[in-house]
C-alpha positions as CSV (number, residue, x, y, z in Angstrom):
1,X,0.0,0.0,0.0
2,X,0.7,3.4,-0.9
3,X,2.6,5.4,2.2
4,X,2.5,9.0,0.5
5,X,0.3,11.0,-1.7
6,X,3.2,10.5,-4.6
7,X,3.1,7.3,-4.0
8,X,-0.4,7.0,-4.5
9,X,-0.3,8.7,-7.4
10,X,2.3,6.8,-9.1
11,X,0.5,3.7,-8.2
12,X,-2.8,5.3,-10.1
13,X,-0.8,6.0,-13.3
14,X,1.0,2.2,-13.0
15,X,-2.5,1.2,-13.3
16,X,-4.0,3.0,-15.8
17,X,-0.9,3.1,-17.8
18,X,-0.7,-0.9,-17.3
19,X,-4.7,-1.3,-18.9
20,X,-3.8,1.0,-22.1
21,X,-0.8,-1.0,-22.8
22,X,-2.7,-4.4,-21.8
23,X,-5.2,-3.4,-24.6
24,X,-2.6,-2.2,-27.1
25,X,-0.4,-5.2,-26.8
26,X,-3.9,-7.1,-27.4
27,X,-4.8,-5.4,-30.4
28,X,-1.0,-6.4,-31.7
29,X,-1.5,-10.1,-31.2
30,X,-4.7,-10.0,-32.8
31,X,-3.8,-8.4,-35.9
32,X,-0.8,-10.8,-36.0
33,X,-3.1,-14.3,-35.2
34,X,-6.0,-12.8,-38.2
35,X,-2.9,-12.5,-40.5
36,X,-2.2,-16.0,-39.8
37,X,-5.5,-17.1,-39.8
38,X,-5.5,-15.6,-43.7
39,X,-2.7,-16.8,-44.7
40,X,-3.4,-20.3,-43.4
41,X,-6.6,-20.1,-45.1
42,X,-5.0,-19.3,-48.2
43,X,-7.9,-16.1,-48.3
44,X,-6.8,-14.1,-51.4
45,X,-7.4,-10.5,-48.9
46,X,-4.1,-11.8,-46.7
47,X,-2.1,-8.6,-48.2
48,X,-4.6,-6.4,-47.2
49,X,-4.6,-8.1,-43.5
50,X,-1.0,-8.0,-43.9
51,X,-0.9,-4.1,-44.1
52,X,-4.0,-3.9,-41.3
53,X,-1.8,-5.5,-39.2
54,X,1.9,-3.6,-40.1
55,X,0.2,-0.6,-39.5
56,X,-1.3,-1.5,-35.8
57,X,2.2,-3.2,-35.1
58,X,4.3,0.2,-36.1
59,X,1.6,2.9,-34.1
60,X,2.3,0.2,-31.4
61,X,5.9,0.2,-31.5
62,X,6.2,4.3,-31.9
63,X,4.0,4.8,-28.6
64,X,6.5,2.3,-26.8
65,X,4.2,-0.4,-26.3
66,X,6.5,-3.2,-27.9
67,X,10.1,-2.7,-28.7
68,X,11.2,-1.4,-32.3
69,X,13.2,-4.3,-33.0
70,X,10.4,-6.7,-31.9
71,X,7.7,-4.6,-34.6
72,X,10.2,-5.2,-37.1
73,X,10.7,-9.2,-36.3
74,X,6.9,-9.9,-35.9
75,X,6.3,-7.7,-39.5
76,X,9.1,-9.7,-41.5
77,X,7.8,-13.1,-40.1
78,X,4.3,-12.2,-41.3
79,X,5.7,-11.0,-44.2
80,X,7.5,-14.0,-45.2
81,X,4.4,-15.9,-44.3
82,X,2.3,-13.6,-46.6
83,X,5.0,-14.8,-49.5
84,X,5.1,-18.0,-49.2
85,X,1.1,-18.5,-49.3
């Protein structure tokens, strides 16, 4: 438990900080799993999911929400994916 009224404070914005970021990282995985989903269903939209999905994954990675370096992994796995089907 908090001890100050900083400390409360900070504990507020750990929270509410920790539920946007909960939903944002959410929203990545999903657009990454319907990309795959197309892909495995061999749908003839998967480059149009693709891009769906590469531009959640870069807002994402811009506000800080997954690393940089991860975006750019999960987007050239999909990608490769994507070319291959």
């Amino acid at each position: 438990m908090a001890n100050s009224k900083s400390a409360e404070k900070r504990a507020r914005q750990n929270k509410n900080r920790y539920e946007l970021k909960h939903a944002q990282r959410s929203m990545v995985r999903t657009a990454v799993k319907n990309t795959n989903k197309s892909v495995e269903a061999k749908d003839s939209k998967s480059k149009d999911v693709m891009k769906e999905a590469q531009s959640v994954i870069d807002r994402m990675a811009n506000k800080g929400v997954i690393h940089k370096n991860k975006a750019a992994r999960i987007k050239s796995r999909l990608n490769s994916k994507v070319k291959s089907a």
